[in-house]
N, C-alpha and C positions, 0 to 999 in steps of 0.2 A: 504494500500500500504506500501512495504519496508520503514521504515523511513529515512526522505531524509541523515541525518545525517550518520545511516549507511551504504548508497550509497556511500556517500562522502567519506568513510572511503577504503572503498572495493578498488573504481575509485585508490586514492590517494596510495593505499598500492600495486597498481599495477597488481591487480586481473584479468589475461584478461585470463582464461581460459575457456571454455563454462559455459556459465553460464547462467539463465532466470534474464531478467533486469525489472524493471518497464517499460519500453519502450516498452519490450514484450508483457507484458502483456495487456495494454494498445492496444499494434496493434492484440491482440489474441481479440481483443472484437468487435463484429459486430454490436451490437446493447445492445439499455438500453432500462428497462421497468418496469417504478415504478406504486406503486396503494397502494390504507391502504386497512384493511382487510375489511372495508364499503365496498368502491369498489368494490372489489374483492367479497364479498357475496352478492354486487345488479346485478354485471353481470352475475354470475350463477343463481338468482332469473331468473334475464331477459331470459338466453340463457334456464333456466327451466334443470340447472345441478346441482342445491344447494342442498347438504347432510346437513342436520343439526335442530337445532330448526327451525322447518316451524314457529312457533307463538310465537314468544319472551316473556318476561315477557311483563306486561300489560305495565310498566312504561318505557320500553327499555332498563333499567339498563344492562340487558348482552352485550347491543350492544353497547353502548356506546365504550367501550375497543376498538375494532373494530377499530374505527375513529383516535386512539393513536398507532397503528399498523402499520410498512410503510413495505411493499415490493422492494424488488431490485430486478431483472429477468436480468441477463446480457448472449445475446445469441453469442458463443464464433464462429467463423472463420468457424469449424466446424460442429455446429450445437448445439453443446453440450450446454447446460445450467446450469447455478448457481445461486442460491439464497443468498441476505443477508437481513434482517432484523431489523430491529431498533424499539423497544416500549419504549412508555412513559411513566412515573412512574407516574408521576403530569400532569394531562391535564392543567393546565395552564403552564407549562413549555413547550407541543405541538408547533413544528418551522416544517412544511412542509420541507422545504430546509433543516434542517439540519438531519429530520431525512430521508431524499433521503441521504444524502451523509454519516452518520451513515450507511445505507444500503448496499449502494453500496460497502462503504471500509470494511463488510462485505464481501460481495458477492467476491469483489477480492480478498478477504482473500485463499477463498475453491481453487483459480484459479494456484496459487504458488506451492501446493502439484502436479497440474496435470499436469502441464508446466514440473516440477523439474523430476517428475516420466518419461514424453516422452522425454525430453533432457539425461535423464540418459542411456533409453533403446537406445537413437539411439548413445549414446557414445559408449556403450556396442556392438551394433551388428558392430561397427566399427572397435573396439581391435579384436572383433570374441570371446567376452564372453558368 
């Protein structure tokens, strides 16, 4: 998300022209949907949709990684979808919570280009650009 710091700056300098806020973006999100990449490759086992090594190494050593891997799925207003990601370097450094929210402040990262792009074109058909 924008850092609050240069929110405050924007607010203070008297910024009010259309603009995409955290506020927006935040109200653009319909839903969250986190999983690590374990998860995500036991319900494709289950659902019998998994592309990939069907038989891991004997010791599991591939999969392990997997478990260090967090998914963000944030599905926007419209339907649209984004992803953000968070992996762990050090699996003893692994925080569930923090990599959801590693994630997510990913995933609303990709959200600010799409917001900026559709605020822009509906300034534009506005002028009559």
């Amino acid at each position: 998300m924008i850092d609050q710091t240069i929110e405050q700056e924007i607010v203070a300098k008297g910024k009010t022209a259309s603009r995409v806020t955290p506020g927006d973006i935040e109200a653009n999100i319909a839903s969250e949907h986190y999983f690590t990449g374990a998860e995500g490759r036991f319900g494709a086992i289950v659902n019998e949709t998994y592309v990939g090594t069907e038989l891991p190494r004997v010791d599991d050593g591939d999969l392990e990684p997997l478990d260090l891997l967090t998914f963000c799925v944030l599905v926007l207003r419209n339907g649209f979808t984004v992803t953000g990601e968070s992996a762990c370097a050090s699996p003893e450094n692994f925080d569930a919570e923090i990599g959801r929210k590693i994630a997510r402040q990913n995933a609303v990262q990709k959200i600010w280009p799409l917001m900026g792009y559709e605020l822009r074109s509906q300034l534009a058909d506005r002028r009559g650009d």
